[in-house]
Biopython code that builds the backbone (N, CA, C, O; Angstrom):
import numpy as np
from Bio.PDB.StructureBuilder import StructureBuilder

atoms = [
    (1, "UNK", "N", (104.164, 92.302, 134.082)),
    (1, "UNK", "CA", (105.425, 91.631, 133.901)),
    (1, "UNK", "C", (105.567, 91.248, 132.428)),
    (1, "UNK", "O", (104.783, 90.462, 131.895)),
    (2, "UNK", "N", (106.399, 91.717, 131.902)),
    (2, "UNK", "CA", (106.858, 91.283, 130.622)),
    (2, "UNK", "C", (107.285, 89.708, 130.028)),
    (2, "UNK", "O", (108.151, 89.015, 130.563)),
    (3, "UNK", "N", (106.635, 89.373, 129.031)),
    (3, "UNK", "CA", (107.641, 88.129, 128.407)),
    (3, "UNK", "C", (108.880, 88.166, 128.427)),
    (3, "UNK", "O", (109.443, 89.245, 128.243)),
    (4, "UNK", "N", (109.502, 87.173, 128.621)),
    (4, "UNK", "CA", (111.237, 87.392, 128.509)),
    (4, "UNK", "C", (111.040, 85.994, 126.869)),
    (4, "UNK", "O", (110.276, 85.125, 126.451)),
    (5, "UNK", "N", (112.501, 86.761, 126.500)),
    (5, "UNK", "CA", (112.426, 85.923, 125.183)),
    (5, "UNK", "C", (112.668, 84.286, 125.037)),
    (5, "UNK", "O", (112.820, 83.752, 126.136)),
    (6, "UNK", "N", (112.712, 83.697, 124.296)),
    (6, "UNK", "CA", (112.663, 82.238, 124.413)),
    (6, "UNK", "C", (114.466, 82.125, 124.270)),
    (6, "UNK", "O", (115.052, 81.160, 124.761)),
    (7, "UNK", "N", (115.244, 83.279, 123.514)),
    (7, "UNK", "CA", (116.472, 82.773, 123.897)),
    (7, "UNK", "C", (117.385, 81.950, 124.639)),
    (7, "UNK", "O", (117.909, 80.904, 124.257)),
    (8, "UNK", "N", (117.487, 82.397, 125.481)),
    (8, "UNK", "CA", (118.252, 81.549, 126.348)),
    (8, "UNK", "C", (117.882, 81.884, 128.428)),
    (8, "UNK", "O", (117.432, 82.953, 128.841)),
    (9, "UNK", "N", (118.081, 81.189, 128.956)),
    (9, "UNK", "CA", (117.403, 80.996, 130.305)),
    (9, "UNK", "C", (118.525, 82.386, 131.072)),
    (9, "UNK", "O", (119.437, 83.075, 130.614)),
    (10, "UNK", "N", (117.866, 82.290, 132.388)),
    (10, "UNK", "CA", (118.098, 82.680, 132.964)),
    (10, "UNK", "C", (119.228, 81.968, 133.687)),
    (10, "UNK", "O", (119.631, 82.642, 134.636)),
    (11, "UNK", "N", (119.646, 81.207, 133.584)),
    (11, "UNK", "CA", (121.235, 80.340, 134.096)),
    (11, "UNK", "C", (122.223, 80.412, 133.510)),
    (11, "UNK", "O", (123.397, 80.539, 133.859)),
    (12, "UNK", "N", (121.341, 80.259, 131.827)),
    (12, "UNK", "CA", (122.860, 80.679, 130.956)),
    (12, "UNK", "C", (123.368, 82.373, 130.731)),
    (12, "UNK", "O", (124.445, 82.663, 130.211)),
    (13, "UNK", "N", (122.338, 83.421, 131.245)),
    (13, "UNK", "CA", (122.778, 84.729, 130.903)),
    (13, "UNK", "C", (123.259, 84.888, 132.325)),
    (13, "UNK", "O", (124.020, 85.850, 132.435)),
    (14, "UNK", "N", (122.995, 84.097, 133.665)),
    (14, "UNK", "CA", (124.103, 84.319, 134.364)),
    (14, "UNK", "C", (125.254, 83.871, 134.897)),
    (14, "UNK", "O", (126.028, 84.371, 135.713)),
    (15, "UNK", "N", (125.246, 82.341, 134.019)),
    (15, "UNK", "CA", (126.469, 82.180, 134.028)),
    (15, "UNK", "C", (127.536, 83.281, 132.987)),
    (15, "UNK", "O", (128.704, 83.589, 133.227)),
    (16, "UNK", "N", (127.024, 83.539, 132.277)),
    (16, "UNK", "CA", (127.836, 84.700, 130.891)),
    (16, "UNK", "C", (128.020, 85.695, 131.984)),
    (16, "UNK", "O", (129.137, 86.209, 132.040)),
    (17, "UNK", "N", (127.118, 86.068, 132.878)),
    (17, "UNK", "CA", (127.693, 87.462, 133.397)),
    (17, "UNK", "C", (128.796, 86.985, 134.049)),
    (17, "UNK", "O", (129.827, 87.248, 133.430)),
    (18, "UNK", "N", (129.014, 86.211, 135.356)),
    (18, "UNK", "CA", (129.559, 85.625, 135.746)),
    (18, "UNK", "C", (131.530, 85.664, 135.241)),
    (18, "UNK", "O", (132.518, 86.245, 135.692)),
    (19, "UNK", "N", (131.218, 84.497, 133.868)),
    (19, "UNK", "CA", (132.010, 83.719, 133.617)),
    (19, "UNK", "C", (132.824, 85.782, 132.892)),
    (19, "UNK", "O", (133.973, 85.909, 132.467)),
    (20, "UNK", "N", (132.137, 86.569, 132.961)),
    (20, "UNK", "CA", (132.646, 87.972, 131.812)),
    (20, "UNK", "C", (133.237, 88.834, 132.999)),
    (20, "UNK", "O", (134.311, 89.354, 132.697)),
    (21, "UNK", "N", (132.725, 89.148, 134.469)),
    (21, "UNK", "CA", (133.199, 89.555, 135.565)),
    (21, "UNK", "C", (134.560, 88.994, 135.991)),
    (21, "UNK", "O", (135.371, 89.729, 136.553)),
    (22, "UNK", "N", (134.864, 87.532, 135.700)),
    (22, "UNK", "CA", (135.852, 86.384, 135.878)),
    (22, "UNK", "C", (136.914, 86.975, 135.503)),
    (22, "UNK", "O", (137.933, 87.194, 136.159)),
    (23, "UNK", "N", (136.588, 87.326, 134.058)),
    (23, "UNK", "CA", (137.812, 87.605, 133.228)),
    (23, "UNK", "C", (138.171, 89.058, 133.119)),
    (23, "UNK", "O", (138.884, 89.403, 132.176)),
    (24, "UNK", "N", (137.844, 89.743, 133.792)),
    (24, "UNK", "CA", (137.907, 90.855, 134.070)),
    (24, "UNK", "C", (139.019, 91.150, 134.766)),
    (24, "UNK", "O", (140.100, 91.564, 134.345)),
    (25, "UNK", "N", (138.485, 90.772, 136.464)),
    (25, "UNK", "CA", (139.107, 90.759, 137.578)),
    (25, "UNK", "C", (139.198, 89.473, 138.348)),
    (25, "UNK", "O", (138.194, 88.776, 138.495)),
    (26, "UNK", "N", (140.329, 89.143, 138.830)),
    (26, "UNK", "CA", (139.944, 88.529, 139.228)),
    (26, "UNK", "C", (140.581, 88.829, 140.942)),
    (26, "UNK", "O", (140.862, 87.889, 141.685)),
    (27, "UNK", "N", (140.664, 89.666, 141.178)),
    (27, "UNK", "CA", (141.262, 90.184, 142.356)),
    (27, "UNK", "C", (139.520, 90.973, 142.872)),
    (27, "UNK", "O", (139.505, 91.852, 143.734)),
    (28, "UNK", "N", (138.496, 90.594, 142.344)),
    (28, "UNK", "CA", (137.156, 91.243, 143.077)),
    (28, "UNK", "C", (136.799, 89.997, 143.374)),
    (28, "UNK", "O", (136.325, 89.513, 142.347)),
    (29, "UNK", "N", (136.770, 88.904, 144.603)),
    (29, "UNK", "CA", (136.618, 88.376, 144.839)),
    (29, "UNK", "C", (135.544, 88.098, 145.629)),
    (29, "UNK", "O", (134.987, 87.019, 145.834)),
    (30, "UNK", "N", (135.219, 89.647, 146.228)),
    (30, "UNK", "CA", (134.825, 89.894, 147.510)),
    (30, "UNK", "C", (134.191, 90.825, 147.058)),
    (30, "UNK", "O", (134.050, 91.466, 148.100)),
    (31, "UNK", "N", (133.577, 91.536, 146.127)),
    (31, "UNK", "CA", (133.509, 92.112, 145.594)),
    (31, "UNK", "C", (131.609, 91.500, 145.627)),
    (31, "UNK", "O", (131.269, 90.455, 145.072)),
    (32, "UNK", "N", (130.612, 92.432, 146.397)),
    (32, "UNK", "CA", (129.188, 92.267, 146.271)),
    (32, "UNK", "C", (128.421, 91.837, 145.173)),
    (32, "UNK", "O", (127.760, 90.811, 145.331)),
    (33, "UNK", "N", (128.370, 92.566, 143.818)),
    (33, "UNK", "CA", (128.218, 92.798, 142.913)),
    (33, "UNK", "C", (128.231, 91.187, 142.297)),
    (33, "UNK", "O", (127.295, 90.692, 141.669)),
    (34, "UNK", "N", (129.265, 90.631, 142.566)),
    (34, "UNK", "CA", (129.802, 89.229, 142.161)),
    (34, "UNK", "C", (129.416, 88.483, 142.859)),
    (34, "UNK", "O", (129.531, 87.359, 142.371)),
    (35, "UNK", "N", (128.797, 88.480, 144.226)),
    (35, "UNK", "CA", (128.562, 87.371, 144.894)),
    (35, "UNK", "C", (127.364, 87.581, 145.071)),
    (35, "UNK", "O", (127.079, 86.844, 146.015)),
    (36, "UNK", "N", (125.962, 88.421, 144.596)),
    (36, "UNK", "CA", (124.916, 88.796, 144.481)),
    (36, "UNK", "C", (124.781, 87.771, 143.414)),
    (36, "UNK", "O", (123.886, 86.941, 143.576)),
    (37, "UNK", "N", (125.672, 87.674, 142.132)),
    (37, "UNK", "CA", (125.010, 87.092, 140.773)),
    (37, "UNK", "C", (125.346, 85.632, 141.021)),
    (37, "UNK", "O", (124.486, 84.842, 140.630)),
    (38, "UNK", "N", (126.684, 84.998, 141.730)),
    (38, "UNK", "CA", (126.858, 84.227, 142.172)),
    (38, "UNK", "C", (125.520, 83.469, 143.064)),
    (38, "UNK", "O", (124.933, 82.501, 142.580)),
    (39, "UNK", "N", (125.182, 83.992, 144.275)),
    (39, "UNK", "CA", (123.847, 83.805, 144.844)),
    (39, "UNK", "C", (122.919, 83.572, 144.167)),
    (39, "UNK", "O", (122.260, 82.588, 144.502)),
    (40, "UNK", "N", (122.341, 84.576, 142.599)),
    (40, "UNK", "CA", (121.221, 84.082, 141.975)),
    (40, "UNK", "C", (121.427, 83.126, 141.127)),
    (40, "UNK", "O", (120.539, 82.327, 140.829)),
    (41, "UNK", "N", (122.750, 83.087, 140.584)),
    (41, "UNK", "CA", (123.073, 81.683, 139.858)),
    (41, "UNK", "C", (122.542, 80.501, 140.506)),
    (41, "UNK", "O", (121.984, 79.610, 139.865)),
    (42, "UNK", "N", (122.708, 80.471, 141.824)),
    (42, "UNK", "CA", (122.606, 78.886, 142.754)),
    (42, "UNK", "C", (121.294, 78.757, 143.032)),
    (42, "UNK", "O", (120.752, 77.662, 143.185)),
    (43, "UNK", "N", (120.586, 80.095, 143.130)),
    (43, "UNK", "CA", (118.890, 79.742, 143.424)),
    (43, "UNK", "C", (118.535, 78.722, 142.395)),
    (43, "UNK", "O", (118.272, 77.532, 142.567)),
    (44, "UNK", "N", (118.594, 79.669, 140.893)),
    (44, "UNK", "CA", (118.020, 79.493, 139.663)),
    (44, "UNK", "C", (118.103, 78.010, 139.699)),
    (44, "UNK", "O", (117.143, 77.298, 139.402)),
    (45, "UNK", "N", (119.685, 77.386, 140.202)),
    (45, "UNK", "CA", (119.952, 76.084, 139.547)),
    (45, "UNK", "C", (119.552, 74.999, 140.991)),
    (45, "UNK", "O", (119.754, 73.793, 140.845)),
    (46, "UNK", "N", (118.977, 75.528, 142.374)),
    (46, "UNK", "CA", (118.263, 74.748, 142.772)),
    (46, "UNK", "C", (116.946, 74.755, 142.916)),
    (46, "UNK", "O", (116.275, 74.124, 143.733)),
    (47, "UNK", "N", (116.381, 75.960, 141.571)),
    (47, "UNK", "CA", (115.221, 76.051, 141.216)),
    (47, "UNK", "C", (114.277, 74.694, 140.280)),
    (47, "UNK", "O", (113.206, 74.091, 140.355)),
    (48, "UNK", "N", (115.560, 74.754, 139.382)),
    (48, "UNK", "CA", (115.560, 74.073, 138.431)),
    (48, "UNK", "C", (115.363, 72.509, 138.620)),
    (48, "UNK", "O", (114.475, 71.780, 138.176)),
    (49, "UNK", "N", (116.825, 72.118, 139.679)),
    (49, "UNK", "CA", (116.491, 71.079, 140.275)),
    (49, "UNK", "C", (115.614, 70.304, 140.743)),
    (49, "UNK", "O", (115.396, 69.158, 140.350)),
    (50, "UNK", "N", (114.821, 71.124, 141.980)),
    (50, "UNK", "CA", (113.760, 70.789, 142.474)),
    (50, "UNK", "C", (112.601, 70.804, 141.703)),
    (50, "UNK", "O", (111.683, 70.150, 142.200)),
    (51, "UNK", "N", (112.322, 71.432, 140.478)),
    (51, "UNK", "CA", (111.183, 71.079, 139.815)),
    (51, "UNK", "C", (111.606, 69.665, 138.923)),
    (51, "UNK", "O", (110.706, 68.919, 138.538)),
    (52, "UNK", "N", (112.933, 69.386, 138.654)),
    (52, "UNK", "CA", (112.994, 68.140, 138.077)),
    (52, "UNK", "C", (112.422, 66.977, 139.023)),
    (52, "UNK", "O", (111.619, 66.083, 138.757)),
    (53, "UNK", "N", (113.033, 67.252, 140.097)),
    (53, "UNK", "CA", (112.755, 66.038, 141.466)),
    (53, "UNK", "C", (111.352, 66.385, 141.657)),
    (53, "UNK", "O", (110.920, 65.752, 142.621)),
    (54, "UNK", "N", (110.503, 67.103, 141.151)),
    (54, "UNK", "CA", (109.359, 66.996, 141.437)),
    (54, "UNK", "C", (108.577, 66.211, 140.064)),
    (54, "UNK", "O", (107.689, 65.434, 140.416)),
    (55, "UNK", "N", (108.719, 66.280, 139.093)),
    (55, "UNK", "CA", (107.817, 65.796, 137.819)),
    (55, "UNK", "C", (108.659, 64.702, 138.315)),
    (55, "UNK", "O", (108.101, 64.423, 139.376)),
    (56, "UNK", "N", (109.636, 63.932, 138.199)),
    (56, "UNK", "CA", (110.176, 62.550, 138.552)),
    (56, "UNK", "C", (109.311, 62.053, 138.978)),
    (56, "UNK", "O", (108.713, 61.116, 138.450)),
    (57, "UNK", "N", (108.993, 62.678, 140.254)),
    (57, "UNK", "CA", (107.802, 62.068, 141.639)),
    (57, "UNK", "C", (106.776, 61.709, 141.318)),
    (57, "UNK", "O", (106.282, 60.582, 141.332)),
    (58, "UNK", "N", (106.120, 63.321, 140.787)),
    (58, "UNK", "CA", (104.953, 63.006, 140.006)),
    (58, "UNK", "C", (104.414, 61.753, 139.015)),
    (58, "UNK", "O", (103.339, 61.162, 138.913)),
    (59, "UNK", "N", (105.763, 61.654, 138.313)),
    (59, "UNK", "CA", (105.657, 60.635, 137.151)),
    (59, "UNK", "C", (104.664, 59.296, 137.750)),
    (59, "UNK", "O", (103.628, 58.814, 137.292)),
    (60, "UNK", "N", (105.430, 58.968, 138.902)),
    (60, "UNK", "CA", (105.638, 57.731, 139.870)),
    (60, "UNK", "C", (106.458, 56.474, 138.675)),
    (60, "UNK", "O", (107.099, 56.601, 137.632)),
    (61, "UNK", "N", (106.117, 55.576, 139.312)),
    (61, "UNK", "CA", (107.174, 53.946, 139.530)),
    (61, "UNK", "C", (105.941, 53.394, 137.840)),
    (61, "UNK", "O", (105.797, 52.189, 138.044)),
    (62, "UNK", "N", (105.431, 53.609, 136.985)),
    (62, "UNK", "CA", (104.489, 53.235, 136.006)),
    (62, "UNK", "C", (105.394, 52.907, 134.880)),
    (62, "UNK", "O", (106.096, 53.809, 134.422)),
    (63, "UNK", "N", (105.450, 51.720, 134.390)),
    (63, "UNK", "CA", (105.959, 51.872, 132.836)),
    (63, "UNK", "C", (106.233, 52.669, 132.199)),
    (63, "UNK", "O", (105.675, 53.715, 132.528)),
    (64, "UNK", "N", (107.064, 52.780, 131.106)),
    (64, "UNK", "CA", (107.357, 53.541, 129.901)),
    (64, "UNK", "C", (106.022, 52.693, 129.065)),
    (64, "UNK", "O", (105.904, 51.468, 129.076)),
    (65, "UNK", "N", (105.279, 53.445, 128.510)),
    (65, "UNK", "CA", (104.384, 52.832, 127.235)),
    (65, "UNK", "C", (104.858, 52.822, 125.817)),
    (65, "UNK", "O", (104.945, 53.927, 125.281)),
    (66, "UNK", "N", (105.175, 51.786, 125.130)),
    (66, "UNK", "CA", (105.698, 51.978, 123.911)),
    (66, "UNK", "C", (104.622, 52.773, 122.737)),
    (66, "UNK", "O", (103.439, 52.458, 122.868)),
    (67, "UNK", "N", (104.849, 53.473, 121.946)),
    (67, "UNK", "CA", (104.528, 53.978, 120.784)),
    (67, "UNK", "C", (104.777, 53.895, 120.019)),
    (67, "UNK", "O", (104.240, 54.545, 119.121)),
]
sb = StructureBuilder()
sb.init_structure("model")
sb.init_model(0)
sb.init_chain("A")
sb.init_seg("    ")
for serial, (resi, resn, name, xyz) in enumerate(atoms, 1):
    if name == "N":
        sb.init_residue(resn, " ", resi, " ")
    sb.init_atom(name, np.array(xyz, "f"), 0.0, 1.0, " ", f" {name:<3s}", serial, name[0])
structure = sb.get_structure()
């Protein structure tokens, strides 16, 4: 498996596909192709999510320590 570059994530190149299909057509509504990238858009971003709600957890209820 290859490195992918530090550019930009995988949410923002599919929201770009997305938001570029949009402006295209917008009469493909129904249209697979679009609701495939749609679908991986929503994983990614309750991918994302759930690893936030997880380091939160992790953190637990402990002070901030000043520095």
């Amino acid at each position: 498996m290859a490195k992918k570059p530090a550019g930009e994530s995988d949410e923002v190149r599919l929201k770009n596909k997305i938001s570029v299909q949009a402006q295209g057509d917008t009469k493909r509504s129904g249209d697979p192709a679009a609701r495939s990238l749609r679908k991986r858009l929503k994983r990614v971003q309750r991918k994302r999510r759930a690893l936030s709600l997880r380091k939160k957890h992790a953190a637990g209820k402990q002070p901030e320590t000043k520095s």
